[in-house]
C-alpha positions in Angstrom: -4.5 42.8 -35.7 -4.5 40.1 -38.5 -1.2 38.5 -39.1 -1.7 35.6 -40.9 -1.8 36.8 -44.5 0.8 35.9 -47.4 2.7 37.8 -49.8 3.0 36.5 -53.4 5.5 37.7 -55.3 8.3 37.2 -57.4 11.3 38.7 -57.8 15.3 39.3 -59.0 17.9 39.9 -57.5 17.6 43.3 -56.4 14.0 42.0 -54.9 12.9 44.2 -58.3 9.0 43.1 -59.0 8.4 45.5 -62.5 9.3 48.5 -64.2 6.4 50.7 -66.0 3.2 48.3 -64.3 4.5 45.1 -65.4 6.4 42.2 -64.5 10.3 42.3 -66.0 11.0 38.7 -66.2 8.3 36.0 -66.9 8.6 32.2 -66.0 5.5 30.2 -67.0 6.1 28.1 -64.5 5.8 30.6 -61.9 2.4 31.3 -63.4 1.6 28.1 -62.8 2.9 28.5 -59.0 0.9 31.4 -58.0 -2.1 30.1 -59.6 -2.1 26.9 -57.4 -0.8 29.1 -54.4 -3.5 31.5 -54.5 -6.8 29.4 -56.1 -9.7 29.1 -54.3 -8.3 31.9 -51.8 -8.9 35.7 -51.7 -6.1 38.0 -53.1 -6.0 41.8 -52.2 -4.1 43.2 -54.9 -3.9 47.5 -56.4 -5.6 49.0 -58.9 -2.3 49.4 -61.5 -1.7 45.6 -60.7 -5.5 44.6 -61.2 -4.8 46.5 -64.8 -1.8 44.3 -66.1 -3.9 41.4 -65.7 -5.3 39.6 -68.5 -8.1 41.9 -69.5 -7.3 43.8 -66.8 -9.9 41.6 -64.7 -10.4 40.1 -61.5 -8.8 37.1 -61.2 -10.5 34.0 -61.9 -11.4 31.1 -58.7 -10.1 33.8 -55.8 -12.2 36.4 -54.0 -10.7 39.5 -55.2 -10.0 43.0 -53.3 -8.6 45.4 -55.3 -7.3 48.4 -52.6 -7.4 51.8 -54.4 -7.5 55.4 -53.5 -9.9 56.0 -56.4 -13.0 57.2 -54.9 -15.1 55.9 -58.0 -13.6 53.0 -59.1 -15.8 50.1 -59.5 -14.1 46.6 -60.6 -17.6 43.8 -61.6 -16.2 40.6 -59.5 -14.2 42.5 -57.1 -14.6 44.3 -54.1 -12.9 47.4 -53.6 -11.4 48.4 -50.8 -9.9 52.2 -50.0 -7.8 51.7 -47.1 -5.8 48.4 -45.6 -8.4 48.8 -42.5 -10.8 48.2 -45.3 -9.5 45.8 -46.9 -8.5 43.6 -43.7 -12.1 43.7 -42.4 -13.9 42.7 -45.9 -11.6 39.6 -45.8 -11.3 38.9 -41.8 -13.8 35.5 -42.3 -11.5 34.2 -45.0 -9.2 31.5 -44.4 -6.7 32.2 -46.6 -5.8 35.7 -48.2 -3.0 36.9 -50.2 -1.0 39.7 -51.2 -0.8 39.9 -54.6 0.8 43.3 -55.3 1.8 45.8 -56.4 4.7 47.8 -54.6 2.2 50.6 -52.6 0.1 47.3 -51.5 2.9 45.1 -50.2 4.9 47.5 -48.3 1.3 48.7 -46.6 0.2 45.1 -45.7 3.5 43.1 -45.4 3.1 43.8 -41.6 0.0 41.7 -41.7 1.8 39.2 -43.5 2.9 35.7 -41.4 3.8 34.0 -44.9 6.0 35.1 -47.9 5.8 33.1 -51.1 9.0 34.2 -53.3 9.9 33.1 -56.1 13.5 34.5 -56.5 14.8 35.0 -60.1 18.4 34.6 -59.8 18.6 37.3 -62.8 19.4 41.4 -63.2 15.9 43.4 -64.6 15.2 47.0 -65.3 12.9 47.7 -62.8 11.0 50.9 -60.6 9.0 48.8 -58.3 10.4 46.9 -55.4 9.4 44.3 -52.6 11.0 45.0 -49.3 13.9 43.0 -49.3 13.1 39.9 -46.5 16.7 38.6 -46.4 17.9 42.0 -45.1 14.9 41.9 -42.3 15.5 40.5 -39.3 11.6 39.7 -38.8 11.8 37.7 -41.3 13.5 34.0 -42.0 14.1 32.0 -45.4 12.4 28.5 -43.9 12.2 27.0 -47.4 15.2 27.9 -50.0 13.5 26.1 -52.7 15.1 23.4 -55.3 16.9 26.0 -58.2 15.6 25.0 -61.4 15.9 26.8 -64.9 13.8 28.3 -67.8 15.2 29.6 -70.8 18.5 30.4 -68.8 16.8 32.0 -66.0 17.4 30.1 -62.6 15.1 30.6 -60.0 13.3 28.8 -57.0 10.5 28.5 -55.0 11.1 30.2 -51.7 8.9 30.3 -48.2 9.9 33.0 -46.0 8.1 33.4 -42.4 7.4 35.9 -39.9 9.6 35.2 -37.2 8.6 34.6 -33.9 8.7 37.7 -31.5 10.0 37.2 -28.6 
């Protein structure tokens, strides 16, 4: 079994990620984050994600595998994917992969995961989708806390959370 993908994902306090298939709060500069986290990588990310993106396209410089239950759907620049079994053998050759969202796909391949990348908005959203909550798991442990920095009075930080080892 793969363990040695990563989770990108940001979220507030409540580890909240989006209400009604998009993101609550928005920092640019965590745009900029994910972009150099994930470039030149493969994401695996669901089909109501894949749709909030710009254009609701693939993104651009990463491999992308877009897991759905949609028998038909067909994605130009992606692969599709119908199950995580699927999904983890179209991208078992690539070095690095991440977990791009949304709820439904993190909470099915978070066991997979060895690697979270958080980015923690120290704020209170709306929201109906949620990341499983890594600082109330014991398998997992904050080994980067991040500097705190600001944007238009949000405060947030760049967090690394890993996979404890078993024992």
């Amino acid at each position: 079994m793969r363990h040695d993908l990563q989770a990108v994902v940001a979220v507030d306090n409540s580890w909240g990620i989006g209400l009604r298939g998009t993101q609550t709060l928005v920092v640019p500069e965590d745009r900029r984050h994910f972009r150099l986290v994930t470039g030149g990588g493969t994401v695996i990310v669901g089909r109501k994600t894949l749709q909030d993106f710009p254009g609701g396209r693939p993104l651009k410089n990463r491999r992308n595998i877009v897991l759905t239950r949609d028998p038909g759907l067909l994605v130009e620049g992606a692969d599709i994917a119908h199950s995580v079994e699927e999904a983890l053998a179209l991208c078992a050759q690539d070095p690095e992969v991440f977990v791009i969202g949304g709820e439904s796909v993190y909470r099915a391949l978070l066991p997979y995961c060895a690697r979270a990348h958080v980015t923690r908005l120290f704020a209170d959203a709306d929201n109906d989708a949620f990341f499983p909550a890594l600082s109330a798991n014991p398998s997992w442990r904050l080994t980067d806390p991040g500097e705190v920095r600001e944007h238009e009075g949000i405060r947030y930080a760049f967090q690394t959370w890993e996979r404890a080892e078993r024992e």
